[in-house]
MDAnalysis code that builds the backbone (N, CA, C; Angstrom):
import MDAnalysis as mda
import numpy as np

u = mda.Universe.empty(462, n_residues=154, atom_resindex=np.repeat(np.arange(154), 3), trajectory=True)
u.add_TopologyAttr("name", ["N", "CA", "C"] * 154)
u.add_TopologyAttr("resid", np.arange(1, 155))
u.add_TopologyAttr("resname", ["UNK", "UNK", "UNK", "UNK", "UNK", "UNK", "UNK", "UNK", "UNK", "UNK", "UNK", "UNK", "UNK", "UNK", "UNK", "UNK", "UNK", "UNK", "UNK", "UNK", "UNK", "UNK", "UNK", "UNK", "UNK", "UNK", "UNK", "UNK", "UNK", "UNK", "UNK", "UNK", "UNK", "UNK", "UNK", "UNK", "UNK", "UNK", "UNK", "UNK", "UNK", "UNK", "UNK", "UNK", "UNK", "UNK", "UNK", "UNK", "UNK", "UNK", "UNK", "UNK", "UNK", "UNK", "UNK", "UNK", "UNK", "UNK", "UNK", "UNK", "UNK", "UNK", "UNK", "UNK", "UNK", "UNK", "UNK", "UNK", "UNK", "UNK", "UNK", "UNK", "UNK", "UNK", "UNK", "UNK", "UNK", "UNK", "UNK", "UNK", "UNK", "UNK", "UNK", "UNK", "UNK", "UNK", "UNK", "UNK", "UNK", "UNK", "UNK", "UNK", "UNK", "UNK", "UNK", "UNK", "UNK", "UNK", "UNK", "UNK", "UNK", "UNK", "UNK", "UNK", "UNK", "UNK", "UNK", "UNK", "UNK", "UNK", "UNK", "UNK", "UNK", "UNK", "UNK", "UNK", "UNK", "UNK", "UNK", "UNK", "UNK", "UNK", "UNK", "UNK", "UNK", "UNK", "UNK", "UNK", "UNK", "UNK", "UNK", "UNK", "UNK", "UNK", "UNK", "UNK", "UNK", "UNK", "UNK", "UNK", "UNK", "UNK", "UNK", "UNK", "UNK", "UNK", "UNK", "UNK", "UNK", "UNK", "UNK", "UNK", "UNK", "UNK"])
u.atoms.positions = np.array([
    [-12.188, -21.702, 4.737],
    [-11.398, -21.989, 5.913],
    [-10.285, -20.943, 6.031],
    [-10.076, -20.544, 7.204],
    [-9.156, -19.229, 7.050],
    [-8.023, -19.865, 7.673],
    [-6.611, -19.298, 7.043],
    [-5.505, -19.326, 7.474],
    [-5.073, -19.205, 8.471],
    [-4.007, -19.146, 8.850],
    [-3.319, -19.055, 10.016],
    [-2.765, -16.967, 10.218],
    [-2.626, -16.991, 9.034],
    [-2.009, -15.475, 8.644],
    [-3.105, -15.207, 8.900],
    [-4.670, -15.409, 8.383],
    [-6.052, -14.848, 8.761],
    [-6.244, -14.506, 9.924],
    [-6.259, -15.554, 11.172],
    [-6.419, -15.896, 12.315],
    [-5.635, -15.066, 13.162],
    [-4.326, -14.650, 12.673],
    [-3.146, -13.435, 13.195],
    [-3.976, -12.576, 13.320],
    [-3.963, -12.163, 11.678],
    [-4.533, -10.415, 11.320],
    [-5.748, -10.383, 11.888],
    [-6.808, -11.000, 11.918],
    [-8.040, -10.783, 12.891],
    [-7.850, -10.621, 14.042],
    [-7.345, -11.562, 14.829],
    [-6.558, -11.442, 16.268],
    [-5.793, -9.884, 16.810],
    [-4.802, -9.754, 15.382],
    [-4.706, -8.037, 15.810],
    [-5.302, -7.351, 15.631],
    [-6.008, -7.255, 14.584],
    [-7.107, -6.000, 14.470],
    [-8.440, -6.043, 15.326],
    [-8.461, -7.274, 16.036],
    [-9.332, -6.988, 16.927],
    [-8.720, -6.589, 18.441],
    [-7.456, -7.163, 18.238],
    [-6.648, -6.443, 19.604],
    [-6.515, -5.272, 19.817],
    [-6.660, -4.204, 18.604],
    [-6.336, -3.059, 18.065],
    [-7.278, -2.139, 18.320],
    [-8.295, -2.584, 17.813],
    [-9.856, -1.989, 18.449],
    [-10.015, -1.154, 17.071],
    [-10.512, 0.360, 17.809],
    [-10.113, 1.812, 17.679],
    [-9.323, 2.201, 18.131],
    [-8.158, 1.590, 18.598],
    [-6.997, 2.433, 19.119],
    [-6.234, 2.659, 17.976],
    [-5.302, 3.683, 18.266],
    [-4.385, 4.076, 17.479],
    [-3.103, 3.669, 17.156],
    [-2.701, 2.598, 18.251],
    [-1.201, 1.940, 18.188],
    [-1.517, 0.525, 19.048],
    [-0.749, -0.336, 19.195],
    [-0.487, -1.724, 20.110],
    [0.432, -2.070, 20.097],
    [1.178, -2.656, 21.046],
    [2.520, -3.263, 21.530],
    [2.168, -4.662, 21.649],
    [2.862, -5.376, 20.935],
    [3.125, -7.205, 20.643],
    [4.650, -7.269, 21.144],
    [4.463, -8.771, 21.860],
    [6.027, -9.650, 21.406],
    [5.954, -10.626, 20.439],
    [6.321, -10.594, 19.704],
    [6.269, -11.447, 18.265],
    [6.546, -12.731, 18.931],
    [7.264, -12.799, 19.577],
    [7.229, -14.567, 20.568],
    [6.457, -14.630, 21.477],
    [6.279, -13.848, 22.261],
    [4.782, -14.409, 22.855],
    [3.319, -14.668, 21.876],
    [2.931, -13.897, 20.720],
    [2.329, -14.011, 19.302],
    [2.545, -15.347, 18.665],
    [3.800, -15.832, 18.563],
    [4.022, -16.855, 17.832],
    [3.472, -18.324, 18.980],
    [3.865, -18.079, 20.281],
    [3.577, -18.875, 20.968],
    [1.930, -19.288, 21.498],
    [1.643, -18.002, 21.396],
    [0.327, -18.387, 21.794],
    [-0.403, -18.665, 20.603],
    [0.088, -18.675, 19.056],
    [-0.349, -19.446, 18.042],
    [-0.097, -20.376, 17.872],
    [1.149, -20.720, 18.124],
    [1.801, -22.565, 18.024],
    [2.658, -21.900, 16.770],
    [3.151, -21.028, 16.605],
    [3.698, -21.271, 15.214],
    [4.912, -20.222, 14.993],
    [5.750, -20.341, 14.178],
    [7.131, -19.837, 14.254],
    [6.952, -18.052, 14.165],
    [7.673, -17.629, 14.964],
    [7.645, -15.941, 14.768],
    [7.804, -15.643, 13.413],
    [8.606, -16.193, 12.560],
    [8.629, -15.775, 11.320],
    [6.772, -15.834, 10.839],
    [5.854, -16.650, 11.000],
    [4.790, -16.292, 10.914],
    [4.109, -15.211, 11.472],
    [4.453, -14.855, 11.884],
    [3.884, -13.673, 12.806],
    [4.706, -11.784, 12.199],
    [6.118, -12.197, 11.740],
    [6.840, -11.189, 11.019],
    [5.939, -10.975, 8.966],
    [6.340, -12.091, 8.630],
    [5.249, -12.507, 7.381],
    [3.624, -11.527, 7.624],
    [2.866, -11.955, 8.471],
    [1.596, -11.169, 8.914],
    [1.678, -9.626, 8.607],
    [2.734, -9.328, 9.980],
    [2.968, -7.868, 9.978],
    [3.286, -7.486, 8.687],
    [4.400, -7.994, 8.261],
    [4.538, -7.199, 6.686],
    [4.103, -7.274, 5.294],
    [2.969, -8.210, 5.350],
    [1.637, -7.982, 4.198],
    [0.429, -7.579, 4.612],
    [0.270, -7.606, 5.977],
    [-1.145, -6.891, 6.221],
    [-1.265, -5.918, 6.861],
    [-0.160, -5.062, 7.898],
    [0.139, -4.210, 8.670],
    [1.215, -4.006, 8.095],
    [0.874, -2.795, 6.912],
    [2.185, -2.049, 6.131],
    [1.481, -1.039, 5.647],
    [2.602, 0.358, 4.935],
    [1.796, 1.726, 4.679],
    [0.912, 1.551, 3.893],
    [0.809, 0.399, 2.939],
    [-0.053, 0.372, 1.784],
    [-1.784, 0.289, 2.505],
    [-1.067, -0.503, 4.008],
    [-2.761, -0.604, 4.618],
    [-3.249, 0.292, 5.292],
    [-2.194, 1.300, 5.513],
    [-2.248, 2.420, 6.484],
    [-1.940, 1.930, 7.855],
    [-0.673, 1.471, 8.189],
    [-0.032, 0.825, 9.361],
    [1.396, 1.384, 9.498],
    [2.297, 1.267, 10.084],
    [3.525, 1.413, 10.566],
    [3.552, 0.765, 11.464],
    [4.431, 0.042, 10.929],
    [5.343, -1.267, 12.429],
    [6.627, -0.762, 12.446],
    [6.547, -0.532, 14.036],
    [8.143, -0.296, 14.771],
    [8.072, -1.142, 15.487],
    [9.794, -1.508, 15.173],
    [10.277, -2.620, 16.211],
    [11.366, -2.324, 17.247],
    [11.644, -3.049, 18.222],
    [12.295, -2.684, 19.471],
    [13.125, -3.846, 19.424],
    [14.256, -4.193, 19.439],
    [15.047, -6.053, 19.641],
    [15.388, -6.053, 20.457],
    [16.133, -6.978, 21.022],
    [16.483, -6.998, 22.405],
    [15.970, -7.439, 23.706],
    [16.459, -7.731, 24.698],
    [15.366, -8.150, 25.726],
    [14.169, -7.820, 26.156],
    [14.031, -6.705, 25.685],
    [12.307, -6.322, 26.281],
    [11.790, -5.746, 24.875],
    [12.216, -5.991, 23.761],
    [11.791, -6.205, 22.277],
    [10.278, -6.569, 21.800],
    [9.724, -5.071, 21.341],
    [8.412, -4.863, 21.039],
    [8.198, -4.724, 19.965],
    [6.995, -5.371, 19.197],
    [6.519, -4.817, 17.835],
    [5.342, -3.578, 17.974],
    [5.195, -2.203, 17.483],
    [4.309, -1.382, 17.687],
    [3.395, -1.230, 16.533],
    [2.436, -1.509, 16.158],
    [1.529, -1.567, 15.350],
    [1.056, -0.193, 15.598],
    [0.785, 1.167, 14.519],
    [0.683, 2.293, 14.318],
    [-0.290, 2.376, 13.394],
    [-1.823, 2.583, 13.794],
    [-2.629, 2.966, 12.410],
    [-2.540, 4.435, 11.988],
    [-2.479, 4.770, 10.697],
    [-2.381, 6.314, 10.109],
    [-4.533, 6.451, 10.306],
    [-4.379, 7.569, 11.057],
    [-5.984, 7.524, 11.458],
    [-5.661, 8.615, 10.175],
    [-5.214, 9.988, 10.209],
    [-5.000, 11.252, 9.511],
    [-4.016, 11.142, 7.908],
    [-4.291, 11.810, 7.137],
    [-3.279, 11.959, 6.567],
    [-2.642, 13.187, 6.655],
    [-1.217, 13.623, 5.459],
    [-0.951, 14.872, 5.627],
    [-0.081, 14.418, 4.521],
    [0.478, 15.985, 3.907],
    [1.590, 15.676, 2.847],
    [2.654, 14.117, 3.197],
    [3.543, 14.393, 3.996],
    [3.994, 13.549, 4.682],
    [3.689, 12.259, 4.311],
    [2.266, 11.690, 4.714],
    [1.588, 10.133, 4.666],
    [1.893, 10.047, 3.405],
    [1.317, 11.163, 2.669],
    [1.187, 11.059, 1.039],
    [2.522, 10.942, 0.461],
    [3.574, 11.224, 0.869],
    [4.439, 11.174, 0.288],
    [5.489, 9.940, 0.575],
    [4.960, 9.683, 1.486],
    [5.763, 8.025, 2.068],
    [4.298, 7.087, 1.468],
    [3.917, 7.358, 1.161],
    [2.555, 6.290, 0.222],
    [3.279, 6.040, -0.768],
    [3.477, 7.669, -1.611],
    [3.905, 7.010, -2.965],
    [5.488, 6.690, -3.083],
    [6.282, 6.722, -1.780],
    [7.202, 6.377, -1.959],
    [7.627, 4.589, -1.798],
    [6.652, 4.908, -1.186],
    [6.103, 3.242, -1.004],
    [5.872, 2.199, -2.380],
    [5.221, 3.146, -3.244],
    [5.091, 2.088, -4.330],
    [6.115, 1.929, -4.958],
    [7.229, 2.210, -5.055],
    [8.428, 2.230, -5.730],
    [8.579, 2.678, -7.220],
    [8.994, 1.193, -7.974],
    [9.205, 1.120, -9.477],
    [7.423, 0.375, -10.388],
    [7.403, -0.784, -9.487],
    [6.318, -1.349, -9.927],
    [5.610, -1.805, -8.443],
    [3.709, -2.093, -9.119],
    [3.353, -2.523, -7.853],
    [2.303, -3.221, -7.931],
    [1.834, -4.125, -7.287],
    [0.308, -5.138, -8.053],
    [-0.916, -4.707, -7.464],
    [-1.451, -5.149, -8.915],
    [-3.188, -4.596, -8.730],
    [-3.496, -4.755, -7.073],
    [-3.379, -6.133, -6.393],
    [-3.913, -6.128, -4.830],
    [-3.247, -5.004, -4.197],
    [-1.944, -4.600, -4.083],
    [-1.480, -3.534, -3.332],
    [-1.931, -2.108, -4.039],
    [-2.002, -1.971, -4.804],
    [-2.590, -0.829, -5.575],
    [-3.981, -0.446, -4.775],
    [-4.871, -1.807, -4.966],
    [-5.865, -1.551, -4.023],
    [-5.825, -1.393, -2.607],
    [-4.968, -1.913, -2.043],
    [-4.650, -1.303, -0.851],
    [-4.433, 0.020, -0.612],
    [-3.540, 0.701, -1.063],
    [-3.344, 1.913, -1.327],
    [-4.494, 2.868, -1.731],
    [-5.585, 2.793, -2.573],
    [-6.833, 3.428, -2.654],
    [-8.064, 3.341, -1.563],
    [-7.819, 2.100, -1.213],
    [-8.800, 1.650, -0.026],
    [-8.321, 2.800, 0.907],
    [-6.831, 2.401, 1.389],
    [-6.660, 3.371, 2.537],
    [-7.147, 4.859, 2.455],
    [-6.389, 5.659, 1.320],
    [-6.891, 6.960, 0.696],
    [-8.337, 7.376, 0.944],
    [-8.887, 6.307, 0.583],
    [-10.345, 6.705, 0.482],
    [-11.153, 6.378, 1.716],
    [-10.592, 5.644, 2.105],
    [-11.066, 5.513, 3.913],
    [-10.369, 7.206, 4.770],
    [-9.303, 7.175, 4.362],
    [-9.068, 8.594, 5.139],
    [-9.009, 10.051, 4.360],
    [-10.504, 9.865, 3.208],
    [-11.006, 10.680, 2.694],
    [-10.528, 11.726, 1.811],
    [-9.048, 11.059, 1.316],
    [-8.110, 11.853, 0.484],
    [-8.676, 11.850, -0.719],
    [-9.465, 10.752, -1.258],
    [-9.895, 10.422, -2.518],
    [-11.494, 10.339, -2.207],
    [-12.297, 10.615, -2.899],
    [-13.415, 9.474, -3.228],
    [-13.822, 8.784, -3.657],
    [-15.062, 8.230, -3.127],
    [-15.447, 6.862, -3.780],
    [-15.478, 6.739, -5.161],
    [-15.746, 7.883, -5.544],
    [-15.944, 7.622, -7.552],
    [-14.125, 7.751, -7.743],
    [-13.167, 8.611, -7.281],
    [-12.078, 8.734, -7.969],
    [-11.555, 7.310, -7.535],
    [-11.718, 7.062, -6.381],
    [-11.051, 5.262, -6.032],
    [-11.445, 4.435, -7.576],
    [-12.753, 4.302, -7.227],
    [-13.443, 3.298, -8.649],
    [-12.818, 3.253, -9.736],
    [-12.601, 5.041, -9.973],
    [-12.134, 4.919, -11.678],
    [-10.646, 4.802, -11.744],
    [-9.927, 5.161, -10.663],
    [-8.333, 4.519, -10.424],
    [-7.981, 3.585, -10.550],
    [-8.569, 2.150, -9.650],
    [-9.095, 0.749, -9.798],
    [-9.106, 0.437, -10.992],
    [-10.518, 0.906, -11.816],
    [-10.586, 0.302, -12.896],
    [-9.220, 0.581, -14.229],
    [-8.592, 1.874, -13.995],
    [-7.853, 2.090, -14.583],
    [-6.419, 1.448, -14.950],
    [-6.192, 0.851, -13.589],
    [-4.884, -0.025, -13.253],
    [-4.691, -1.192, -13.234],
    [-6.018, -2.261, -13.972],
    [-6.268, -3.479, -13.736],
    [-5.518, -3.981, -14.647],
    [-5.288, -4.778, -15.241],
    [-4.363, -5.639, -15.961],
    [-5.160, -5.413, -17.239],
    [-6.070, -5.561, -16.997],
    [-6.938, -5.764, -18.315],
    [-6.687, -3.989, -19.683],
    [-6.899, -3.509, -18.397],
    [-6.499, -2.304, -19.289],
    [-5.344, -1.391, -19.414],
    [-4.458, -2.428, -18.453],
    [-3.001, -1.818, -18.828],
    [-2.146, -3.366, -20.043],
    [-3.097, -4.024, -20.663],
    [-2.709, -4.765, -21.390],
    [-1.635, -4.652, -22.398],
    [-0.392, -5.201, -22.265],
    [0.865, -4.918, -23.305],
    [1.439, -5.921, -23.978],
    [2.185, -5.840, -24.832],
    [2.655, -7.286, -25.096],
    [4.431, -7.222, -24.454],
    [4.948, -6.362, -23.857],
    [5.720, -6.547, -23.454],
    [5.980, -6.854, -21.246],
    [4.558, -6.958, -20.991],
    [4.065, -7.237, -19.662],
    [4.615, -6.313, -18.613],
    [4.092, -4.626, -19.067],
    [4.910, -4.020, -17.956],
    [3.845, -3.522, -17.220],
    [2.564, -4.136, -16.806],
    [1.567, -3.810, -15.921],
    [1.717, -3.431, -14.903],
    [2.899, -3.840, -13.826],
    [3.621, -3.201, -12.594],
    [3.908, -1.835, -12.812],
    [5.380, -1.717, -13.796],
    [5.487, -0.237, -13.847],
    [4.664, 0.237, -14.106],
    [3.766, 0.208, -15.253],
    [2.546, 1.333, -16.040],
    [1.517, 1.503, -14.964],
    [1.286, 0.316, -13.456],
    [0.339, 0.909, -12.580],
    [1.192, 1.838, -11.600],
    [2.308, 1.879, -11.228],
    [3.040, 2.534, -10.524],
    [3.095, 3.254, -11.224],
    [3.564, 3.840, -12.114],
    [3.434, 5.467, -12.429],
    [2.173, 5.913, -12.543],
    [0.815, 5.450, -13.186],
    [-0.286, 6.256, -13.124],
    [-0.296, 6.286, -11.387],
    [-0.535, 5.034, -10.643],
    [-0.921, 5.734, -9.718],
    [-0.195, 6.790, -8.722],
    [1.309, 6.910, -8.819],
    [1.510, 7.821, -7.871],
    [1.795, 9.011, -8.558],
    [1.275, 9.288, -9.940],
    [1.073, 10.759, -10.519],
    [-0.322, 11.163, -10.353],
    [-1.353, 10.389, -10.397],
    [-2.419, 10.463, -9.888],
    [-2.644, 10.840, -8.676],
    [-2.011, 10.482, -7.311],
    [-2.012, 10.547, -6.071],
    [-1.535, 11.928, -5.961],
    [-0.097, 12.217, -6.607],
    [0.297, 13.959, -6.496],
    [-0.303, 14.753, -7.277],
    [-1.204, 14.342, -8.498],
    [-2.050, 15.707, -8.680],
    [-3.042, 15.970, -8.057],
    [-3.872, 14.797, -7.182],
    [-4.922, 15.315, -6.129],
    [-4.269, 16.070, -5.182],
    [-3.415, 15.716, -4.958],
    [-2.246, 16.373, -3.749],
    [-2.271, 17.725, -3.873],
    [-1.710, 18.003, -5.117],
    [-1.659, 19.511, -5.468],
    [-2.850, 20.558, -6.066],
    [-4.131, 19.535, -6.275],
    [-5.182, 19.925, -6.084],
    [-6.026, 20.523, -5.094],
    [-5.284, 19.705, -4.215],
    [-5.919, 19.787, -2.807],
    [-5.462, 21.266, -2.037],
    [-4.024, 21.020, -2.232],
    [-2.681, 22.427, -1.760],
    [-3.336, 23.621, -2.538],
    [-3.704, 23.566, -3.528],
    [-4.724, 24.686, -4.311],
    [-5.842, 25.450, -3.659],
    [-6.550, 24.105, -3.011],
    [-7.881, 24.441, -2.894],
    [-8.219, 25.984, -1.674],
])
């Protein structure tokens, strides 16, 4: 049975198409769901965020828009607000977010995604002092800048 957050994010991404951007009112969104804008803010910022390859801009005010922005391209730039994105620490699901996207916009491939994945799972960042967040945040965004500079090589 799918959620309500489900029922959002499908709703936009099918509003979305193949386009490259969309304009929402988070209250007209909330209204035509029955349900508080804060549901609709919640949505945007776990499923439409850089980790998914999104950018939401907002507008407040009386004629106050949310702009949903998919990253179709990358460029240094993306890459570098990616890994600035992951911060200090970051969890296996967003981790995978972050490779999914990569590898959908062909920065990575399918085998380097896989063995990244498998690399960052809990299982094999196993410690007894539980720092699986940090230890996946640093492999992965040293990982991310040596393809980077692999790439700047090529």
């Amino acid at each position: 049975m799918a959620t309500i957050s489900d029922v959002i994010e499908n709703f936009i991404l099918s509003t979305l198409g193949t386009s490259s951007d969309l304009n929402l009112s988070r209250n007209e969104l909330a209204d035509y769901f029955n349900c508080a804008p804060s549901q609709i803010n919640y949505v945007l910022t776990t499923r439409f965020n850089l980790n998914r390859g999104f950018i939401i801009q907002s507008q407040r005010g009386g004629g106050g828009y949310i702009r949903i922005v998919r990253i179709k391209d990358f460029d240094d730039n993306y890459i570098h607000k990616v890994i600035d994105s992951i911060k200090d620490e970051i969890t296996f699901n967003d981790a995978r977010f972050v490779l999914e996207d990569l590898k959908n916009k062909k920065f990575i491939t399918v085998l380097q995604a896989n063995t990244l994945l498998y690399a960052i799972t809990d299982r094999a960042l196993t410690n007894p002092i539980k720092l699986e967040g940090k230890l996946r945040a640093n492999i992965l965004k040293n990982v991310i800048l040596n393809i980077l500079k692999e790439k700047e090589n090529e």
